[in-house]
C-alpha positions in Angstrom: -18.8 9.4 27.7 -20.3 10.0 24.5 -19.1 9.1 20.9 -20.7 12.6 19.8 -17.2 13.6 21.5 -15.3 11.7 19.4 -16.6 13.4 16.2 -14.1 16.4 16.7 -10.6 16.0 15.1 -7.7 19.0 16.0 -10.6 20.5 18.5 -12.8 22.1 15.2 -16.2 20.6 16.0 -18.7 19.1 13.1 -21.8 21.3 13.7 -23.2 20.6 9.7 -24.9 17.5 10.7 -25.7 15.3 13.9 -23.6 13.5 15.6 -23.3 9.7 14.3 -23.8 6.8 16.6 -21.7 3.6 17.6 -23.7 1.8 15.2 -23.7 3.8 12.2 -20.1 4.0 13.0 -19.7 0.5 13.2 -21.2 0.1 9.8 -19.1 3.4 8.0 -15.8 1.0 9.3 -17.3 -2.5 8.2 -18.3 -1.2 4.6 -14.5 0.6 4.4 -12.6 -2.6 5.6 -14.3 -4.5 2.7 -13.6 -1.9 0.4 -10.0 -1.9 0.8 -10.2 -6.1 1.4 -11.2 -5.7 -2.0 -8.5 -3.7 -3.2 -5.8 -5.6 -1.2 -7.3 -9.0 -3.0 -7.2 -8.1 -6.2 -2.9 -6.9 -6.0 -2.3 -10.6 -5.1 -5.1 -12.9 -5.9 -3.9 -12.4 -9.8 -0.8 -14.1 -9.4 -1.5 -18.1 -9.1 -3.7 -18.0 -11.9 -1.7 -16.1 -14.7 -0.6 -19.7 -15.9 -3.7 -20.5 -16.7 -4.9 -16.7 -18.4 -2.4 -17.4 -20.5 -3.3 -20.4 -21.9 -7.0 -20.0 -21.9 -6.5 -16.6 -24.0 -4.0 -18.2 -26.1 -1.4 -15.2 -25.2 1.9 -15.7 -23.0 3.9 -13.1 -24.2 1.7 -9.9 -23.0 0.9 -12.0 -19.5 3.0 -9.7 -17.3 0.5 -6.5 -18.1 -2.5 -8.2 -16.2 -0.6 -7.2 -13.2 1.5 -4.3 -14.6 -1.8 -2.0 -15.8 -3.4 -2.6 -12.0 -0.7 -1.3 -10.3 0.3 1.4 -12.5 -3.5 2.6 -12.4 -3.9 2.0 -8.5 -0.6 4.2 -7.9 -1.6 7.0 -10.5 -5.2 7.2 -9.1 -4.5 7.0 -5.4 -3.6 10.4 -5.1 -6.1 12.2 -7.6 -9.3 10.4 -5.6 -7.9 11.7 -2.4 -7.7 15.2 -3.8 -11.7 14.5 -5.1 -13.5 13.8 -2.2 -11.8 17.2 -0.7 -14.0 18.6 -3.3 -16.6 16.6 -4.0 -17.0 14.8 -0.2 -16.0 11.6 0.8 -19.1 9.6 -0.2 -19.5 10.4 -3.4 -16.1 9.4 -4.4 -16.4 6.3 -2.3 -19.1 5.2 -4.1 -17.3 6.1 -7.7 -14.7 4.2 -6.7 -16.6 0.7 -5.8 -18.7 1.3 -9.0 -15.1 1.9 -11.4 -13.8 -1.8 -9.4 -16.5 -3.3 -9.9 -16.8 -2.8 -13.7 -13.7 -3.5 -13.8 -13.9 -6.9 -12.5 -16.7 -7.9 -14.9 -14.6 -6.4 -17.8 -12.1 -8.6 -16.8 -14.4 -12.0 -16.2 -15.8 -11.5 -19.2 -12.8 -10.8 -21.5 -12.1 -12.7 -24.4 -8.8 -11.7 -24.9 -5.8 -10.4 -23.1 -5.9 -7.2 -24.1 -9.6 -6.8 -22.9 -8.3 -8.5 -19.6 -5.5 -5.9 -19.3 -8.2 -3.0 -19.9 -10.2 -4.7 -17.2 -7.8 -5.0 -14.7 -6.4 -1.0 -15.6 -10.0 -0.2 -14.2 -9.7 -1.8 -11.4 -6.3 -0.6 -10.4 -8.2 3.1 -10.8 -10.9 2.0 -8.6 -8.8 0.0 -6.0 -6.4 2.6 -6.0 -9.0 5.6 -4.8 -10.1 2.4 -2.2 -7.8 3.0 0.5 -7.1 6.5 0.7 -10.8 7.7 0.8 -11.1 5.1 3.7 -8.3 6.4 5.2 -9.8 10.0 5.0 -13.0 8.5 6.0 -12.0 7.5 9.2 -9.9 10.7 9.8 -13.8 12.1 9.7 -15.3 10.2 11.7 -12.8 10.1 15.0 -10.4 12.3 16.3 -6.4 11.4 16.0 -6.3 10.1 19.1 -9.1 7.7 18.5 -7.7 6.6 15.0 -5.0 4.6 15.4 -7.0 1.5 16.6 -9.1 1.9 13.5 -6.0 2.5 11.1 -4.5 -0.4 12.2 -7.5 -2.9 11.6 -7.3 -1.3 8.1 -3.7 -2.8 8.4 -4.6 -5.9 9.3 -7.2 -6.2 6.5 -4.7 -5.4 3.9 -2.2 -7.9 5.1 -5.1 -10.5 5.5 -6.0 -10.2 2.0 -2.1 -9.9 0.8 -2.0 -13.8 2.5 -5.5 -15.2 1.3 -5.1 -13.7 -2.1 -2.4 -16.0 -3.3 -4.4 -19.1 -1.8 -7.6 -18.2 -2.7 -6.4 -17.1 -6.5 -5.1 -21.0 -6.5 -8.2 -22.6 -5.6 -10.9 -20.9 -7.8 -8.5 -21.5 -10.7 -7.6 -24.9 -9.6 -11.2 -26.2 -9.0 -13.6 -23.1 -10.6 -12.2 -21.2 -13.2 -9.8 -18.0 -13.6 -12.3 -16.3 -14.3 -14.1 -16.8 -10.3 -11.1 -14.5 -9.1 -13.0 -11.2 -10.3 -17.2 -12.8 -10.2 -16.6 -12.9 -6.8 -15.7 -9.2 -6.6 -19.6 -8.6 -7.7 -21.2 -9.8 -4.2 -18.6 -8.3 -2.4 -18.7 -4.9 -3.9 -22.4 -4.8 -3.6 -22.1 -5.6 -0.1 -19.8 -3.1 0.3 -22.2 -0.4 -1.8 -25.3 -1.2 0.6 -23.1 -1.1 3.4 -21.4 2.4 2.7 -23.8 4.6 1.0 -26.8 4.8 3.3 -24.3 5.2 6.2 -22.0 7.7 4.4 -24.7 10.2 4.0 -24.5 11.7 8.0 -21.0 11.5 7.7 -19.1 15.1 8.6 -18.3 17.1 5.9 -15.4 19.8 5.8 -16.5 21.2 2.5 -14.1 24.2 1.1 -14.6 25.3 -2.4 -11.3 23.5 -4.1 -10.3 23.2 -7.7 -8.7 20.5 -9.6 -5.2 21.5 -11.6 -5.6 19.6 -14.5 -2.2 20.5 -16.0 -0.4 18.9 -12.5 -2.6 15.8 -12.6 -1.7 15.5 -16.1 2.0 15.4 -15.2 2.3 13.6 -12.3 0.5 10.9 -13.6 2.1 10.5 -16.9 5.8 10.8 -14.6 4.9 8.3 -12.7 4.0 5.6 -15.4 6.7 6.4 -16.6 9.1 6.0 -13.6 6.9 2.7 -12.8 7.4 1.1 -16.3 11.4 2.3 -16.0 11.4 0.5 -13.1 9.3 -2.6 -13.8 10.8 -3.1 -17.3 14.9 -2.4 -16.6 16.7 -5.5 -16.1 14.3 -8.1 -17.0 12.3 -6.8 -20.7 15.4 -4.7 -21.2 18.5 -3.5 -19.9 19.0 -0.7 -17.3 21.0 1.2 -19.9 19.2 0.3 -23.2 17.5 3.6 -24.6 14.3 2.3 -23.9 14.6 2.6 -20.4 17.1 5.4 -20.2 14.1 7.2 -22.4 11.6 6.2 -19.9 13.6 7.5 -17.1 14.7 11.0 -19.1 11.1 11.2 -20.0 10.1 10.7 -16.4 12.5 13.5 -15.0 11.2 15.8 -17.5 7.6 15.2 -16.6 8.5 15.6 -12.9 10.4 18.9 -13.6 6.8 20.1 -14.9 4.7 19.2 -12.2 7.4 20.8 -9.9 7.0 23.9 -12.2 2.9 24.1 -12.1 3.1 23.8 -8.2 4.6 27.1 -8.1 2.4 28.6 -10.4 -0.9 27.0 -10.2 -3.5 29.0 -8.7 -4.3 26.0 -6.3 -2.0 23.1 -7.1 -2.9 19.5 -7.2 -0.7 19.0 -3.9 -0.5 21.9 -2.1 2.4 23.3 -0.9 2.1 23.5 3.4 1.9 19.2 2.5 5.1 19.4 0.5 6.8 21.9 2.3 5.5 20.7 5.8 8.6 19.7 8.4 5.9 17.1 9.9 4.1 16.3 6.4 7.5 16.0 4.3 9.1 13.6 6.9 6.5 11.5 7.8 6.4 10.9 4.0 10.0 9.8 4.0 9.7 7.5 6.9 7.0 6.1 4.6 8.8 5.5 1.7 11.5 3.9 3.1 10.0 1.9 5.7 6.4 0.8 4.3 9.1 0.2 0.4 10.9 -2.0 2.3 8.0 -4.0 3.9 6.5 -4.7 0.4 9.8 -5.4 -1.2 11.0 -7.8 1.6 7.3 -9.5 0.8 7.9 -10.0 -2.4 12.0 -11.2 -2.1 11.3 -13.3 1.0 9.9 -16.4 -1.2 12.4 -15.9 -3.0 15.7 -16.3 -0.5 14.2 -19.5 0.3 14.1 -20.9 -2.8 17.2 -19.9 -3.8 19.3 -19.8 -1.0 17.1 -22.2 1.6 16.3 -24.6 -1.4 12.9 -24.6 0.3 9.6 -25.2 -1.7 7.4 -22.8 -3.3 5.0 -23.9 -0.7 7.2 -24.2 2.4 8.3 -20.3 1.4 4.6 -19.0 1.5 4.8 -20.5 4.8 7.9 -18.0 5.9 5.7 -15.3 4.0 3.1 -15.6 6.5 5.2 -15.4 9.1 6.2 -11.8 8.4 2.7 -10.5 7.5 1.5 -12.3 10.5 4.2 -10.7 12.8 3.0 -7.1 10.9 -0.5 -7.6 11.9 0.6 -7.9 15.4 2.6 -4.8 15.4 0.0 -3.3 13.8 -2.7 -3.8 16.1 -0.3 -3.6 19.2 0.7 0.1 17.9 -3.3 0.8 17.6 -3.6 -0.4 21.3 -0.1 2.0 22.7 -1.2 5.3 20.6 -4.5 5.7 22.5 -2.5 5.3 25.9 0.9 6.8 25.5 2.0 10.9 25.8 5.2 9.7 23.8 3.4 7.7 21.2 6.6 7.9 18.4 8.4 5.5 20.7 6.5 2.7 19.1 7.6 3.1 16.0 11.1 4.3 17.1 11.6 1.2 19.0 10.2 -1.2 16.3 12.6 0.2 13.2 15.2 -0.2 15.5 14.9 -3.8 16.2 13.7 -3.9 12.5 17.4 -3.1 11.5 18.9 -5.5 14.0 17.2 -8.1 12.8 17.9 -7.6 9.2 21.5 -6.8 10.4 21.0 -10.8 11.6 19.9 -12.1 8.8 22.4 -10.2 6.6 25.4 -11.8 8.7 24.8 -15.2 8.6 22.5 -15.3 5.6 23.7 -18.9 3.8 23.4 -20.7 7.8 20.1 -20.4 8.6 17.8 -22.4 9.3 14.5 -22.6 8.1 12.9 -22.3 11.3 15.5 -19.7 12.8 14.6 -17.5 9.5 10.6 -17.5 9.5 11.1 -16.8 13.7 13.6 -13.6 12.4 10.7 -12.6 9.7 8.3 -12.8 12.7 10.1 -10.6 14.8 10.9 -8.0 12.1 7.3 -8.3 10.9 6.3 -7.1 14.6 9.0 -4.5 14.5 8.0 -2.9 10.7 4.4 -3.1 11.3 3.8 0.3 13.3 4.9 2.3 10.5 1.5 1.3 8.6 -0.6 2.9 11.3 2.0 5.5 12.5 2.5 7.3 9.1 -1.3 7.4 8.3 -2.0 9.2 11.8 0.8 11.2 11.9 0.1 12.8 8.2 -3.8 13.5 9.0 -2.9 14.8 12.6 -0.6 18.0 10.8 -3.0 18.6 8.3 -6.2 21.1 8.3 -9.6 18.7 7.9 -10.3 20.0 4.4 -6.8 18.8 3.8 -7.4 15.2 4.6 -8.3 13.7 1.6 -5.3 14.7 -0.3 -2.9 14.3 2.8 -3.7 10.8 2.5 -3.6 10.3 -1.2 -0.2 12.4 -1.2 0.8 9.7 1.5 -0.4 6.5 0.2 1.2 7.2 -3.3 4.8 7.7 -2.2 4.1 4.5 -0.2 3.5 2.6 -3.5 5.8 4.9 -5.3 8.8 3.7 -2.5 8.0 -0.2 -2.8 8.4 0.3 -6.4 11.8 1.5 -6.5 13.1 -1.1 -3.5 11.8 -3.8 -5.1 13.8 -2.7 -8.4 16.8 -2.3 -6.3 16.9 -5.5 -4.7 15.4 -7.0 -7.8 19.0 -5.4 -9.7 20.8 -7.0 -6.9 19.4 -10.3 -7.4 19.8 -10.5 -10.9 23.3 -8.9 -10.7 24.4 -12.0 -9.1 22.4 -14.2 -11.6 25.0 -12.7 -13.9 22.4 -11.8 -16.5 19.3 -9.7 -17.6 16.4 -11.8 -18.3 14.9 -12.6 -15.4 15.4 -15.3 -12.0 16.7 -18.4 -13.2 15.2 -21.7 -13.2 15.1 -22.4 -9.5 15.1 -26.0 -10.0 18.4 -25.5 -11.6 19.6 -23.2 -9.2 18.7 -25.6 -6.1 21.7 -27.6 -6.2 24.1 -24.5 -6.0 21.5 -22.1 -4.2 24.8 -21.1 -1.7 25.8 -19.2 -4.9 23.2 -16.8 -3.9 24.0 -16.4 -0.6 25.9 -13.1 -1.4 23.3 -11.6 -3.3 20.6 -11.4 -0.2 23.3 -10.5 1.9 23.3 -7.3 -0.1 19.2 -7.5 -0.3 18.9 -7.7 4.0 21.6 -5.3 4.3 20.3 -2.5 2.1 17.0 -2.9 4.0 18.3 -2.3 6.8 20.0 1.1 5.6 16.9 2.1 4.2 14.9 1.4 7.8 18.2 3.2 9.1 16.8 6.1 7.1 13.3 6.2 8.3 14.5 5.6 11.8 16.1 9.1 11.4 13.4 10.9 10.0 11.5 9.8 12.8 14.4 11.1 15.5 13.9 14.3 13.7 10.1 14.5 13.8 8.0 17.0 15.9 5.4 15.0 17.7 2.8 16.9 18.4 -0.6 15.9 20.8 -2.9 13.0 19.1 -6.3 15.3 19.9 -9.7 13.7 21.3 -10.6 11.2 23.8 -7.9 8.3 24.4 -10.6 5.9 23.4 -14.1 5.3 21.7 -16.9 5.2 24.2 -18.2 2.4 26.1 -21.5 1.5 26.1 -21.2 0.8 30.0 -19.7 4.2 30.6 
């Protein structure tokens, strides 16, 4: 068997260029997986060392927008780079993108202030944020769907690796280097990832149609979705839910949406187009998403905090439980890589895994204040293994019902109602949480909080249970969705074959 056979995706064959090696293939996937490791990194490694930003630029009040102008700039870009390399190929962006982080990162190194810092780290949210979708699309180029899914779900894996080292790593360059370490380091790595890429990315297949860019509806989208994203980052903690300023962030938002929805049904060619929107397979497999991959991050980023506050475990004790989950995703991520080359029925995977996703969380919900600390990070293991297909699943799924010159903004579309989805659970259960803290500024002191932590209890109750109705509701998109043939050979070529 040859891998020249694997360079066809829906049966349209790549007759622009020569067919690409195991090798060069090799390399493409190497230089992408340390792109989007560097992407991953940067979400997380942040966060152990804003103590000391703070206090080394002399600013503690303005702290929070170091990590508030990455994200908002990853999620607003994500889907305008997947719409580029549609029209300006895959490589070229690629590159943009590395080049954009890595300025970024020595913005932010070298910043005096915190203001410079938060430009810095706005840069490298745009190029982090083009990161994983234009790998995504780049191995949707290179193998056909029924080849992917092994490849998407080491791209998994190296996003939850670097969602576990960030943290750790963030806390020993600032502990024994300097803050500053957490973005020199991104200079080596991005260069390595340049060389690695670009001579490689040149005989990659190209599915060039002549495209245009709306303007108008990347305008809007992007200014509604900062605004959404600041709504729902700012309500409850800088301001309340009901205080004009967020009620005016939210109004503002709607109205901005109500425009892009307008300039999609007038634009020449709009910025999404309408089969992806409209799409019975496309539109689901977006919901599943944004229910199911929401939850995942939200659950990440409550988790630590159940066992502080309900466990009365330590900070590092809950990182411990943390890794647990992630650990139990990578699993079902690779193990859903493994079954999709091999099965007819391939949706059973991730079928199968929501649905023990929601009995566990039905567990956990039921007896939330008994657990033990052991019986919890064994639950978080299993519903790690249980959520993880869904990473994998909804990447393949999208680029399997979409035409190849569709590709790059499929997978942008995708991977920015997967950010857009965590962002709104996480401001639920976040409302829940700090419902039952009886106020609006924030998680208490958990050292005050660890002698009544049972007080809690009731407020993760809610927290599990409402994750389970939203798996509940991905679980039914997927019931409903049309699984159609994963094309190609059921795996890559062996060089013994």
């Amino acid at each position: 068997m040859n891998l020249a056979a694997g360079l066809t995706s829906a049966g349209e064959a790549h007759r622009s260029l020569p067919p690409i090696d195991r090798a060069a293939v090799n390399t493409i996937i190497a230089g992408i997986a340390l792109a989007m490791f560097l992407s991953a990194l940067e979400q997380t490694i942040v966060a152990p060392a804003l103590p000391a930003i703070g206090k080394s630029l002399s600013d503690l009040d303005d702290l929070s927008w170091v990590v508030t102008a990455y994200l908002l700039a990853a999620t607003a870009a994500t889907p305008l780079f997947g719409k580029l390399t549609d029209i300006h190929g895959r490589r070229a962006i690629m590159l943009l993108a590395i080049v954009i982080f890595i300025a970024g990162s020595l913005v932010c190194a070298l910043a005096p202030g915190i203001w410079t810092l938060v430009t810095g780290r706005a840069l490298q949210g745009v190029g982090g944020g083009g990161l994983i979708p234009i790998a995504q699309t780049i191995i949707a180029d290179l193998l056909t769907p029924r080849e992917r899914p092994m490849a998407q779900s080491y791209t998994s894996v190296v996003f939850m690796a670097a969602s576990i080292l960030g943290p750790v790593l963030g806390g020993l360059l600032t502990d024994h280097l300097h803050w500053s370490f957490i973005f020199w380091i991104n200079l080596p790595l991005g260069a390595i990832a340049l060389v690695m890429t670009s001579r490689a990315l040149r005989s990659l297949p190209r599915h060039d149609r002549p495209h245009r860019l709306d303007i108008p509806g990347v305008t809007f989208m992007i200014a509604a979705s900062v605004a959404l994203l600041l709504g729902l980052d700012w309500g409850g903690t800088n301001y309340r839910w009901l205080s004009w300023q967020i009620v005016g962030l939210f109004v503002g938002s709607a109205a901005l949406w109500m425009l892009f929805a307008g300039r999609l049904l007038t634009a020449r060619e709009p910025f999404i187009p309408l089969a992806i929107l409209h799409g019975r397979i496309t539109s689901t497999i977006t919901c599943a998403a944004f229910f199911s991959i929401g939850s995942i991050i939200g659950i990440t980023i409550f988790t630590p905090l159940y066992c502080q506050m309900v466990l009365g475990a330590s900070a590092s004790v809950s990182g411990v439980a943390l890794i647990a989950f992630m650990a139990g995703a990578t699993i079902g991520s690779l193990l859903t890589g493994r079954l999709f080359a091999r099965l007819k029925h391939y949706l059973r995977v991730p079928i199968i895994g929501l649905a023990i996703g929601i009995v566990a969380l039905a567990f956990l919900a039921f007896d939330v204040a008994g657990l033990s600390l052991g019986t919890f990070c064994a639950m978080l293991g299993l519903l790690g293994v249980a959520m993880g297909p869904m990473y994998p699943t909804s990447t393949i799924v999208m680029q399997n019902a979409v035409k190849l010159h569709q590709l790059g903004v499929a997978t942008g579309t995708l991977n920015f109602f997967r950010l857009l989805g965590g962002a709104i659970i996480v401001a639920v259960f976040g409302a829940i949480v700090l419902g039952s803290a009886g106020g609006h500024g924030g998680i208490p002191d958990l050292e005050k909080v660890a002698v009544r932590h049972a007080d809690f209890a009731p407020a993760f109750r809610l927290v599990f249970a409402a994750a389970g109705i939203f798996l509940a509701i991905a679980l039914t998109c997927l019931l409903a969705l049309e699984e159609r043939p994963l094309h190609g050979p059921a795996r890559l070529a062996d060089p013994a074959e």
